[in-house]
N, C-alpha and C positions, 0 to 999 in steps of 0.2 A: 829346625822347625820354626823356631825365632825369627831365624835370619829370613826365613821368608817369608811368613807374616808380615814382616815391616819394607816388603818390595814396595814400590810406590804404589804400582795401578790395586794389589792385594790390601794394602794398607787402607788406601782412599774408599774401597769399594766396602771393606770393613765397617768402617767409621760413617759412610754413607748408611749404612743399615742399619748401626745404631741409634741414627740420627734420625729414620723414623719414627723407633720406638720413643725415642726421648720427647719426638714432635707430639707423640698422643699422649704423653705424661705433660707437657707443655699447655695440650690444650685442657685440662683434669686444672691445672694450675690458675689458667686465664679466665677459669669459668668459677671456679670455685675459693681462690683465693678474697677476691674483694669482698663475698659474700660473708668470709671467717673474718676479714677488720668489718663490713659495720656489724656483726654480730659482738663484736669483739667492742665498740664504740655504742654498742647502744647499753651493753654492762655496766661500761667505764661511767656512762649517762647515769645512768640509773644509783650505781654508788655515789655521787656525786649529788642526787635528788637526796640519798638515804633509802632508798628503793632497796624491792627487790628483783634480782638480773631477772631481763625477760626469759621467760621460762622457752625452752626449746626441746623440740620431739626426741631428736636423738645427736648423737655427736657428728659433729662435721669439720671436717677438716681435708687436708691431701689425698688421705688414703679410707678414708670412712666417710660416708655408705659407700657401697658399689655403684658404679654409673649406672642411669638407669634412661629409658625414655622421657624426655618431658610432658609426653603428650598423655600415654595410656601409663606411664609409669612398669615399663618392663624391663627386668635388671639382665644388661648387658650381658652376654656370655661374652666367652674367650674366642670362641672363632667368630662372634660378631663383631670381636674389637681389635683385630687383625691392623694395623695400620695399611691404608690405602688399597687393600685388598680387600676386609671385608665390605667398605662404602662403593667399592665397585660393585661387587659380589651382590649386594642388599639393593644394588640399584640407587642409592641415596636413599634408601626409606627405613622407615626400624622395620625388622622381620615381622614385629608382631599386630600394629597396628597401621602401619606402611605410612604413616606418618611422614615429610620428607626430611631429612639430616641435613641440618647445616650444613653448606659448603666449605663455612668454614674449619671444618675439622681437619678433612682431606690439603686444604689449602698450608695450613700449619705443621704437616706432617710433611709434606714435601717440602716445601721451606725450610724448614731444619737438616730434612736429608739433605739438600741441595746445598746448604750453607755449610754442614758438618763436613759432608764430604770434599769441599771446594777450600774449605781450612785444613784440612788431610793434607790434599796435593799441592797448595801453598806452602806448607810451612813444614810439609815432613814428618817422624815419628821424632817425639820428642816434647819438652815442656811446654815450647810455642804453641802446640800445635793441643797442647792440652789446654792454655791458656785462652787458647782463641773457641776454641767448644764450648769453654763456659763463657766467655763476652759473647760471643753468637745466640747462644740460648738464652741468656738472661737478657738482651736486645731483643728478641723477639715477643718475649712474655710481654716485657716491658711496653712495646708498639702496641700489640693486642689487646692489653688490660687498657690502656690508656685510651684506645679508640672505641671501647666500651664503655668504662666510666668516667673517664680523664683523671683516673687515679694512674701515680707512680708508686707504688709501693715501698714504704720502707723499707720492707722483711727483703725488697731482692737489691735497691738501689745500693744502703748503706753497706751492707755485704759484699757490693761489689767494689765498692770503695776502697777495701780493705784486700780482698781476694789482688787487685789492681798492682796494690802496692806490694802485698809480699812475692807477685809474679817480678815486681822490677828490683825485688834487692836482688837478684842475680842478672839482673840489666837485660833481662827476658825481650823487652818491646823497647824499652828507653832507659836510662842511667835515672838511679833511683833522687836523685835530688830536682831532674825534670819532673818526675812523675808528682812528688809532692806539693811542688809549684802546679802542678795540674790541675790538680785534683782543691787547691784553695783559688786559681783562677778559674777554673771552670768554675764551680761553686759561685763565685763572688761577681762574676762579671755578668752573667743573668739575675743575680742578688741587685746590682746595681741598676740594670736595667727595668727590672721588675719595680725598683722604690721610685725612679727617674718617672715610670709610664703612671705609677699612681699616684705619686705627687700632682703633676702636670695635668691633669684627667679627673683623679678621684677615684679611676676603676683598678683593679687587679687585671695588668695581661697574661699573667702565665701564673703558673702551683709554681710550690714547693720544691715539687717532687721535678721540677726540670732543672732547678738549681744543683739537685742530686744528682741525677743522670747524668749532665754535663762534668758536676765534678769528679765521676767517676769514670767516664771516655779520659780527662784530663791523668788520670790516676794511670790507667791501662797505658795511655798512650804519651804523655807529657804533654809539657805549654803547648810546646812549638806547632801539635797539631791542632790546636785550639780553631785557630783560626778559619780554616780551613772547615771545621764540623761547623760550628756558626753561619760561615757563607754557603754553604750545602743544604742545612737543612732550613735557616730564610729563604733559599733562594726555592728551595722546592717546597716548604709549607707558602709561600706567595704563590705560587702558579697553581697549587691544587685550591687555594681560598678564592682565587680568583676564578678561577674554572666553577666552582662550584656557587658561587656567586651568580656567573653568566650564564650556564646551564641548566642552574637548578633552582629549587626555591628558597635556597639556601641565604637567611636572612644574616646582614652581615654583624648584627648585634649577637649571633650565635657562636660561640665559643669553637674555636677550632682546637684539638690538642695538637701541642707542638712533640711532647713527647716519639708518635710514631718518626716525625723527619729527625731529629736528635738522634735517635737509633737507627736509623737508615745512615745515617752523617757521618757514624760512628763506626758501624760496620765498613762502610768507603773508606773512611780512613785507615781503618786495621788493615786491609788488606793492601789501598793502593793510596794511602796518603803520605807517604814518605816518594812514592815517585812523582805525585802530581803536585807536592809542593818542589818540590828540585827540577822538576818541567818550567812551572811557574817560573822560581828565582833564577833560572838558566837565561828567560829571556832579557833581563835584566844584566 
């Protein structure tokens, strides 16, 4: 029974449907997490006046309240939150107030099927392949919250930092002394860049929270693929800033987050950045 559970196409097709479910717990995450740090930062505020924490209705967190409508406030049942089936099902709209549902709910549950499943048949049954479900999923939260608030989270960055490295003391993605140069290049080389642009300027180009990300692709993955995430996701946060520049109203003193192309950058490289830099050095 084992042995065939872990056939490839049963495997992938597995892991594919788990990847739904994890996409609507994903999106429970992108919507609800930033809102637990500033509650979390307006506390911190408040001990720091001598205050007392702002008072709040009930607890919130991951898994408290139950999901509910935004609109009429209707709590979610179990077959309305079906992944991808019940936003079919419901039409896009809540059952009770027909309201319409963000697209992006649907949007982020397939995306993780699609990723989950596609690091299935990549990488096979085995620790890689458990390895790369969590970089996938924690790259995706991470894109999402960031194009919402232009927050990177500590609670998922520094974690993965750490997750990165103990996947490579078994040389899982790279030999564990690449991975720790990773993970302090990545970190430090957007560190540098960030003090070079406000030096020079007076302005802040990027958070924090991308010096993290980066140092933690570099952890997963080593130096070597550094390179390669940097000129991937410049090269495609330039063509969407510009796009959105020339097509839209999009005033160029507005803040773009870099974080979602870092995690597009990251994900190319897990998968196909050890062939396309060996394509690269080949011609050479």
């Amino acid at each position: 029974m084992t042995d065939y559970l872990l056939e490839p196409v049963i495997f992938t097709a597995l892991i594919t449907l788990l990847g739904l479910f994890v996409g609507s717990f994903l999106n429970v995450v992108i919507h609800r997490l930033p809102r637990m740090m500033e509650r979390e930062w307006e506390a911190q505020a408040a001990e720091i006046r001598g205050e007392d924490a702002p008072a709040t209705e009930d607890r919130f967190n991951l898994a408290i309240p139950r999901s509910r409508c935004p609109h009429c406030g209707h709590l979610i049942t179990a077959l309305e939150n079906i992944p991808l089936v019940s936003y079919v099902l419901l039409r896009g709209r809540c059952g009770h107030c027909s309201a319409p549902i963000s697209r992006r709910y649907p949007v982020v549950e397939l995306l993780t099927a699609v990723l989950s499943g596609y690091a299935a048949w990549h990488f096979g049954p085995g620790l890689a392949a458990v390895g790369a479900l969590i970089f996938c999923w924690a790259m995706i939260a991470l894109a999402f919250i960031d194009l919402d608030t232009q927050l990177l989270p500590d609670q998922i960055t520094l974690p993965l930092v750490w997750i990165g490295l103990a996947f490579n003391l078994g040389a899982i993605y790279t030999e564990l002394d690449s991975a720790v140069v990773g993970a302090m290049a990545g970190y430090l080389s957007l560190w540098s860049v960030y003090w070079l642009f406000k030096l020079a300027t007076g302005k802040e180009g990027m958070g924090y929270g991308d010096f993290k990300l980066l140092g933690a692709i570099g952890a997963w993955l080593g130096w070597q693929i550094l390179p390669l995430t940097i000129l991937l996701s410049s090269l495609v946060g330039a063509i969407v800033g510009i796009t959105l520049i020339a097509l839209t109203k999009h005033q160029r003193s507005t803040p773009i987050p870099f974080g979602p192309y870092l995690a597009a950058a990251g994900l190319i490289a897990m998968f196909w950045g050890e062939a396309i830099t060996s394509s690269y050095l080949g011609r050479f």
